[in-house]
C-alpha positions in Angstrom: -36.8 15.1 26.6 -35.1 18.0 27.8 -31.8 16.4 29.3 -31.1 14.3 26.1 -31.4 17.4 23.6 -29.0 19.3 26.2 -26.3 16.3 26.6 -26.2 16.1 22.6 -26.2 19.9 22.5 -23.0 19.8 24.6 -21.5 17.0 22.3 -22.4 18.9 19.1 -20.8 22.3 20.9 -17.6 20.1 22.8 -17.1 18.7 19.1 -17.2 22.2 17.6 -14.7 23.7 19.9 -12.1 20.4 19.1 -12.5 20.9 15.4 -11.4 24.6 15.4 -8.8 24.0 18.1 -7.0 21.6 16.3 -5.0 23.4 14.0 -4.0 26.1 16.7 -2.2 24.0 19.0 0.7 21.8 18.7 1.9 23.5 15.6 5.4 23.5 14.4 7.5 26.3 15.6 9.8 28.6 13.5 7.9 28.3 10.5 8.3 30.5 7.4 5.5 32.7 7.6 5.7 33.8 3.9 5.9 30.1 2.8 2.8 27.5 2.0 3.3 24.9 4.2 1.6 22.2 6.8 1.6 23.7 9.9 1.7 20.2 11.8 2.3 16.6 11.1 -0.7 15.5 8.5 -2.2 12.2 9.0 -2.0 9.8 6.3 -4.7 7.0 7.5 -7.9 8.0 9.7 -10.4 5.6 10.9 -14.1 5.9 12.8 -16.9 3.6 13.7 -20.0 4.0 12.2 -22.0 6.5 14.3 -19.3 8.1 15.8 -18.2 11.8 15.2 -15.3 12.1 13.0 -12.7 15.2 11.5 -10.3 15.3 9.1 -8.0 17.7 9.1 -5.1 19.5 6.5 -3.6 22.5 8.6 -1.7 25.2 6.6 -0.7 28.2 6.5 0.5 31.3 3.6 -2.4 29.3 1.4 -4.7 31.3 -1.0 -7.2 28.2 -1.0 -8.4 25.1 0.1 -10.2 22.7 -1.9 -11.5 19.4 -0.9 -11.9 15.9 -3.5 -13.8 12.3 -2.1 -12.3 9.7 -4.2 -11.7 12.4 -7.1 -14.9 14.7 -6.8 -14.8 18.4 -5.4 -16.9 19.2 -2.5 -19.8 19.5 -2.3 -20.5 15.7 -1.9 -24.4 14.6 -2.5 -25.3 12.1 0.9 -24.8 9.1 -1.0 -21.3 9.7 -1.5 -20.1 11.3 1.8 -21.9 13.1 5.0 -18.7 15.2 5.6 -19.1 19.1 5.6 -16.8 21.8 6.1 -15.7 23.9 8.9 -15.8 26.8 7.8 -14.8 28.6 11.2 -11.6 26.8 10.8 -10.8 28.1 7.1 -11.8 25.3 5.3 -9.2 23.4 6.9 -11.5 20.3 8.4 -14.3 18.3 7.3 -16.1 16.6 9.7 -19.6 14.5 10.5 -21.5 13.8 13.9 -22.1 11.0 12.9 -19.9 9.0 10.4 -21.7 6.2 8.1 -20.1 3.3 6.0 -20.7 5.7 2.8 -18.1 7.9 4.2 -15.1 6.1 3.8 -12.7 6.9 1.2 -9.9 8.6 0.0 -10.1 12.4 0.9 -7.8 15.1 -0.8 -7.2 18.9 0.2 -5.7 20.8 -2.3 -3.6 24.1 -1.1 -3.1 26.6 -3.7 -1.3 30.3 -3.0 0.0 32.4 -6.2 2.0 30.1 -7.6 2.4 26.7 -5.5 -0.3 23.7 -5.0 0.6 20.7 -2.3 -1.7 18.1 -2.3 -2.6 15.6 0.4 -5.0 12.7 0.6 -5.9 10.6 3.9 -7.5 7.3 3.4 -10.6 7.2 6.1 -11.9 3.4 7.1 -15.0 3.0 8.7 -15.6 0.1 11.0 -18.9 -0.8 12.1 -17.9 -1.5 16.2 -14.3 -1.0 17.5 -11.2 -3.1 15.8 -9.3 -5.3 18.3 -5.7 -3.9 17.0 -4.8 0.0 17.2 -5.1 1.7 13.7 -1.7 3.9 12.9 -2.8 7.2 11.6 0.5 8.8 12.0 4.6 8.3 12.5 7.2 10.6 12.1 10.0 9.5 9.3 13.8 9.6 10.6 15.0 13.3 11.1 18.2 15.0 10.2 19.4 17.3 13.0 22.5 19.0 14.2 23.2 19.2 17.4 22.1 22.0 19.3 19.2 22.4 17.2 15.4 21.0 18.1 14.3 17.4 16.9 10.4 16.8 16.9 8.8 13.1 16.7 4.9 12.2 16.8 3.1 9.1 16.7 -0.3 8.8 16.8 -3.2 5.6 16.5 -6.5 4.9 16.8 -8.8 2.7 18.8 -11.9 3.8 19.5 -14.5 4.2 22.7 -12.9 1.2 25.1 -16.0 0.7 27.9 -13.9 -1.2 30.6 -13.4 0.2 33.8 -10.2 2.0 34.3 -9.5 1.6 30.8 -6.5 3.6 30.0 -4.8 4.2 26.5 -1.0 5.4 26.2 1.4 6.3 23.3 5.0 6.5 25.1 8.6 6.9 23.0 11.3 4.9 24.3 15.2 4.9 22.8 16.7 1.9 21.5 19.3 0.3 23.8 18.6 3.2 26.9 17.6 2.8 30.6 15.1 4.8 32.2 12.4 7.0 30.2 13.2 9.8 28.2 11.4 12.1 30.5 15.2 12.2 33.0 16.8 14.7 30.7 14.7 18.3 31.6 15.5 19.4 27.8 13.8 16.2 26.6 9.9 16.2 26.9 6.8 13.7 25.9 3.2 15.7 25.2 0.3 13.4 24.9 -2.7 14.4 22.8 -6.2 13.3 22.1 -8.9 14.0 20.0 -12.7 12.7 18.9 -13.1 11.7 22.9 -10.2 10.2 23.2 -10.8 7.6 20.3 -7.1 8.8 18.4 -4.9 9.8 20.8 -0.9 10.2 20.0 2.6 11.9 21.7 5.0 14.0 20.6 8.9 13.6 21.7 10.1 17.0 21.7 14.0 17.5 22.2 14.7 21.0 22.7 18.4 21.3 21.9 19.9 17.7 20.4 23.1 16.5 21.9 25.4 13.5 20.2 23.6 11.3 23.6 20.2 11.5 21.5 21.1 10.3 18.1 19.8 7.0 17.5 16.4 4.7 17.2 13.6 5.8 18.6 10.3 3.5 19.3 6.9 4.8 19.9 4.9 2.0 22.1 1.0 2.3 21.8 -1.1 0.7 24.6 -4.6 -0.3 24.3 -6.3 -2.4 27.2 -5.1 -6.3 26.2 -3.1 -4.8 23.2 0.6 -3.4 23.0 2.0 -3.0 19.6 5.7 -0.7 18.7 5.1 1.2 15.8 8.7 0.7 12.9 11.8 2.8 15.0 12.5 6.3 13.7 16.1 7.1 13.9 18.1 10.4 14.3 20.7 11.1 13.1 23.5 14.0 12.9 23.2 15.9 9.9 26.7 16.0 7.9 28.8 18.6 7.6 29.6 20.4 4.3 33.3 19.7 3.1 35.2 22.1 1.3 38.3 21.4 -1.3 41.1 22.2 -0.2 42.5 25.0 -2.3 46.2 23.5 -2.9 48.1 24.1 -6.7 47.2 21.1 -9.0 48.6 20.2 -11.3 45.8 21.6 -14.4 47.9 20.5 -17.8 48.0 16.5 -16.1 43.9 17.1 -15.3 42.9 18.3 -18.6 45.1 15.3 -20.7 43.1 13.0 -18.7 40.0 14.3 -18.4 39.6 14.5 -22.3 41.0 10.9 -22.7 38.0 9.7 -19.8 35.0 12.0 -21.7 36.0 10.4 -24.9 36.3 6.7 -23.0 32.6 7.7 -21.5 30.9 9.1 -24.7 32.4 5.8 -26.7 30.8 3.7 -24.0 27.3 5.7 -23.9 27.1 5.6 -28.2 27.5 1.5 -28.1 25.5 1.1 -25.0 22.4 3.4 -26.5 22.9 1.9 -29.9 23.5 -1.8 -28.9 23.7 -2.0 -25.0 19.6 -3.1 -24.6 20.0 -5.8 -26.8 23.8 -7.2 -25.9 21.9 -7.3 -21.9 18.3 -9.3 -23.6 20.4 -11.9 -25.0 22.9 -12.5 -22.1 19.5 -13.2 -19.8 18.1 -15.4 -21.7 21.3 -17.4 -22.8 22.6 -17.5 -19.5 20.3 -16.2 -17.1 19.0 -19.2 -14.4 15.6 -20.5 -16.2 13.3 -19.9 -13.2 11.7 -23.3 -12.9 10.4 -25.7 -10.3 9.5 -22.3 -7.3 5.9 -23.4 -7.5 5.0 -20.8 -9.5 2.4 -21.9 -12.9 2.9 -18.9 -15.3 5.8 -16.5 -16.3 3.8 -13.5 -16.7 0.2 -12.1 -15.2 -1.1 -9.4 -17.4 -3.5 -6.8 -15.6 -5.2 -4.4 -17.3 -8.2 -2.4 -17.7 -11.4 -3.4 -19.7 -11.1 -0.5 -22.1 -7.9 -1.7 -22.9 -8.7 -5.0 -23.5 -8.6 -5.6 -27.4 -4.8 -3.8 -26.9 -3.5 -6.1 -24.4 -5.1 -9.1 -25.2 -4.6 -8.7 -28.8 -0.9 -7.2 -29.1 0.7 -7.4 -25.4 -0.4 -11.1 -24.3 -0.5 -12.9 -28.0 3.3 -11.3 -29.0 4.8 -12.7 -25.6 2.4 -16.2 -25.8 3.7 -16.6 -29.4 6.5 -15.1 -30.7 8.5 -15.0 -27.2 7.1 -18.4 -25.5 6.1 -17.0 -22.0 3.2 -19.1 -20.7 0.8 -15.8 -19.6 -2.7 -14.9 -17.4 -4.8 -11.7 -17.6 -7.0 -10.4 -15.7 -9.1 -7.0 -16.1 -8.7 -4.9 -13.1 -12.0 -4.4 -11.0 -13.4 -0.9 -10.5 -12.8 -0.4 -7.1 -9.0 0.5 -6.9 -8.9 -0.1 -3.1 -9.6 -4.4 -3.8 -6.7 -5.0 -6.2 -4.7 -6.6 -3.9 -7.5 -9.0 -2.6 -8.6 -9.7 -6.0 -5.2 -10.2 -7.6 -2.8 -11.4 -5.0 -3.7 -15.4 -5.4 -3.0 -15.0 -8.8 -0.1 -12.4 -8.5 1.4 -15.6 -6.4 1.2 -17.8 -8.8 3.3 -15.7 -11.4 6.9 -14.9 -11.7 6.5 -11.6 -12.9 3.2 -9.0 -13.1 2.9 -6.7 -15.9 0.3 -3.8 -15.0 -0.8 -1.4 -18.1 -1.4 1.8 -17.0 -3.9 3.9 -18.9 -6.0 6.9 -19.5 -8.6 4.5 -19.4 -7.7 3.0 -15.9 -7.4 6.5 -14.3 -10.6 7.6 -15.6 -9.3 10.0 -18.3 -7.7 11.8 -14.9 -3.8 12.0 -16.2 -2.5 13.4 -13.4 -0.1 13.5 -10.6 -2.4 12.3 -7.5 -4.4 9.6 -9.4 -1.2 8.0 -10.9 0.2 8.1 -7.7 -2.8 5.9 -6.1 -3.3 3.9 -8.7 0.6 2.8 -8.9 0.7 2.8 -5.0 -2.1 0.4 -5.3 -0.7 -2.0 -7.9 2.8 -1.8 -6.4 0.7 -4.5 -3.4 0.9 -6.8 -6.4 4.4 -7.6 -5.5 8.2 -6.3 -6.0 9.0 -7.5 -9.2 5.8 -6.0 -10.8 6.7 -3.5 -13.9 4.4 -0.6 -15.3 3.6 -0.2 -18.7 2.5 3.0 -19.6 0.3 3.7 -23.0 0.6 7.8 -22.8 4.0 9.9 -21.1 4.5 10.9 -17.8 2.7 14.2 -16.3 5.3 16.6 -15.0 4.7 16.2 -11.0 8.2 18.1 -9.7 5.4 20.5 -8.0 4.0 17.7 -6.4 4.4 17.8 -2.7 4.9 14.9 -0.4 2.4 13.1 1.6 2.1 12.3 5.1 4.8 9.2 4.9 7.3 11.1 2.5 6.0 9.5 -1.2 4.6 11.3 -4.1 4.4 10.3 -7.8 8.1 10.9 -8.4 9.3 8.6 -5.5 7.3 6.0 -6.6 8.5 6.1 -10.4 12.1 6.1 -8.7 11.6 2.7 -6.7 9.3 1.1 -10.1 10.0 -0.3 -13.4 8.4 1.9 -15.8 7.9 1.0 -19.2 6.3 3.6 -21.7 4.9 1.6 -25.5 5.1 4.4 -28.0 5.2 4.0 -32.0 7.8 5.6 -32.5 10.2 3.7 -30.6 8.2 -0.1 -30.6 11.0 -2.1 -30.7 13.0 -0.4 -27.7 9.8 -1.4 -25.9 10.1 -4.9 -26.5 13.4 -4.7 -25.3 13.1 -2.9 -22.6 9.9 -5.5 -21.2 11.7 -8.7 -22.3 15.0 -7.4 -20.0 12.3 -7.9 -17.1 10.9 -10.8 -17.4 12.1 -14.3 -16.8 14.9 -15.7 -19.1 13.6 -17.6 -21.8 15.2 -20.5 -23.9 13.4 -19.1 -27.0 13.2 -22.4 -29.6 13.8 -24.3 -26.6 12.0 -26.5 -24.5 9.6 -24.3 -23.9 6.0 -24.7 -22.0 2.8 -24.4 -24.7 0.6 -21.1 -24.4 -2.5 -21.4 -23.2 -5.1 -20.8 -25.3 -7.5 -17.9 -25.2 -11.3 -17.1 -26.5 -10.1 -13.3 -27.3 -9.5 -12.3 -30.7 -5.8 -11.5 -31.1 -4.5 -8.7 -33.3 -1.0 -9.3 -35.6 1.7 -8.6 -33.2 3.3 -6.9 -35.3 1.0 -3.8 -34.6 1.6 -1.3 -31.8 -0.3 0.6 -29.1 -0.7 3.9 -31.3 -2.8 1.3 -34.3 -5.5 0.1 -31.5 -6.1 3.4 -29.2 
């Protein structure tokens, strides 16, 4: 009994040591040291098999605090939820387990506060119960902006678990696009392999120590498992731009100022019609001459997701006024609990419509109006497909603190890339507008097909969202 309780003592102590190592080493260099920052790439995915010791790490520095959320609720976790503690000898940067169960996968946030910033940033763990066939990405750099004679930095990192074969050997190597030879010719151009968890993640950094116009370009990270190669998306470099200054020639001011008050009046004549009458001019154009999207296999215009709180508006309001007063055949579903199987649930019937309307709620975040649940829960429902459109029942949160996550998205870059529409009282009409523009054109009075009819109660249409909440 006494070699057994020694080799796990090792393990517990070898595990110990890698957990408050990891945010010493391989940190980036000429940081800011008055400014809150990551002090090393953060990984956006982490996986483990069940059993298995696992870390999950948010390295910082300049902080105040670190605070740690499982799927929304601050550490401590009861066992039922998560096994993961903190590290405390590594300033609350890590939470880890000896041995990781199938109640510990979820999304985990750390929350990095100083006097007046917060960053957040959430990693998704998976738990497997034996060793996937295909590496799992945890981590790529996105493309970099350098200038030349200044340092460029790339990482890439994967996943794949405790491989018993003999001379089983993993490998993460960065190649360029379209060059011979390895990167490893040029002295100022290096490649540093890292592992952790025993070797089950292992990644490399390219690390160029002064960049040249030779090393601008597409870059491919190549990971190598025994009986698997995959090449993680290219990562490109590229020269940053110079800043261009007028030149400061006479002009001619008296010509500049004639027409410049001629184009402002031209503009603001253009932006009072457009506001006033601009929405509905562009409705009617679609759906008088816009192509009627028929015969592409698809059996309804619209699919209506929502949650169950909000049934009674949607159903009642949203789905009868576009079923009956604008002749869109339409499908609904209520969205599921767990925000992780939307896609699965939804995506057969996503398929089979041309357009997916998703309301967004209070109620479908919980109560939780806030930058990091929005951004998961439209992250989530974005899967549904591209031409999916938000409705939102309450405005915005401000989120221009919010900082980026591992891949470069926050709330603000998804509502960039989205079709957000908000239904207010005030403004009910705009609304209608504004949804009709994205959906499919409609013949209304037409040839038209026949709604399909529902067991719901409907409301009038003619009432809005502020009547039912």
């Amino acid at each position: 009994m006494v070699q057994p309780v020694f080799v796990y003592f090792l393990t517990v102590l070898g595990a110990g040591f890698a957990i408050t190592d990891y945010c010493s080493v391989n940190n980036f260099k000429n940081n800011d040291e008055n400014y809150m920052q990551f002090t090393k790439e953060p990984s956006f995915a982490e996986y483990a098999v069940v059993g298995k010791f696992k870390g999950l790490h948010c390295c910082a520095k300049a902080y105040r605090s670190i605070e740690w959320f499982k799927d929304g609720r601050p550490y401590p976790w009861p066992g039922t939820a998560s096994q993961l503690i903190i590290y405390p000898e590594n300033a609350n940067q890590t939470v880890y387990t000896q041995s990781v169960t199938p109640d510990d996968a979820g999304n985990y946030t750390c929350l990095l506060r100083n006097d007046s910033v917060v960053h957040v940033h959430t990693i998704q763990l998976q738990v497997f119960d034996k060793v996937p066939d295909d590496p799992k990405i945890t981590y790529i750099s996105n493309d970099v902006e350098v200038a030349q004679g200044q340092p460029a930095r790339l990482f890439c990192e994967a996943f794949v678990g405790l491989v018993d074969l003999p001379d089983a050997h993993n490998e993460a190597i960065w190649r360029k696009i379209g060059q011979n030879g390895t990167l490893d010719d040029e002295p100022r151009i290096r490649q540093e392999k890292v592992s952790r968890e025993d070797g089950q993640t292992f990644g490399t950094y390219l690390i160029i120590e002064e960049v040249t116009d030779d090393d601008y370009g597409e870059y491919v990270c190549r990971i190598t498992k025994p009986g698997k190669t995959v090449d993680l998306p290219s990562v490109l470099i590229f020269e940053k731009a110079e800043e261009e200054y007028l030149n400061a020639n006479p002009f001619p001011w008296k010509r500049l100022i004639i027409w410049g008050t001629v184009l402002t009046l031209l503009m603001a004549t253009i932006l009072i019609l457009n506001l006033q009458f601009g929405m509905s001019l562009r409705v009617w154009l679609k759906d008088r001459l816009g192509r009627i999207e028929e015969e592409d296999g698809k059996i309804n215009d619209v699919l209506v997701v929502y949650s169950q709180k909000d049934s009674e508006l949607v159903l009642g309001v949203l789905v009868s006024t576009m079923d009956t007063k604008y002749q869109y055949k339409c499908d609904s579903k209520e969205l599921s609990e767990n925000i992780i199987a939307w896609t699965s649930e939804l995506s057969e019937a996503a398929q089979k419509s041309r357009r997916v309307v998703a309301v967004v709620s209070p109620a479908l975040v919980n109560d939780k109006w806030d930058a990091s649940s929005l951004y998961q829960t439209l992250k989530q429902l974005q899967g549904l497909g591209p031409k999916t459109c938000f409705v939102v029942l309450q405005k915005m949160p401000n989120c221009d603190d919010q900082a980026k996550n591992a891949i470069g998205e926050n709330l603000n870059s998804i509502l960039r890339n989205a079709t957000v529409i908000q239904w207010e009282r005030s403004n009910d009409r705009q609304f209608w507008l504004a949804l009709r523009l994205n959906l499919p054109p409609r013949r209304i009075g037409g040839n038209v097909l026949n709604a399909p009819e529902r067991n719901a109660t409907r409301l009038n249409s003619d009432e809005t969202v502020d009547n039912v909440v």
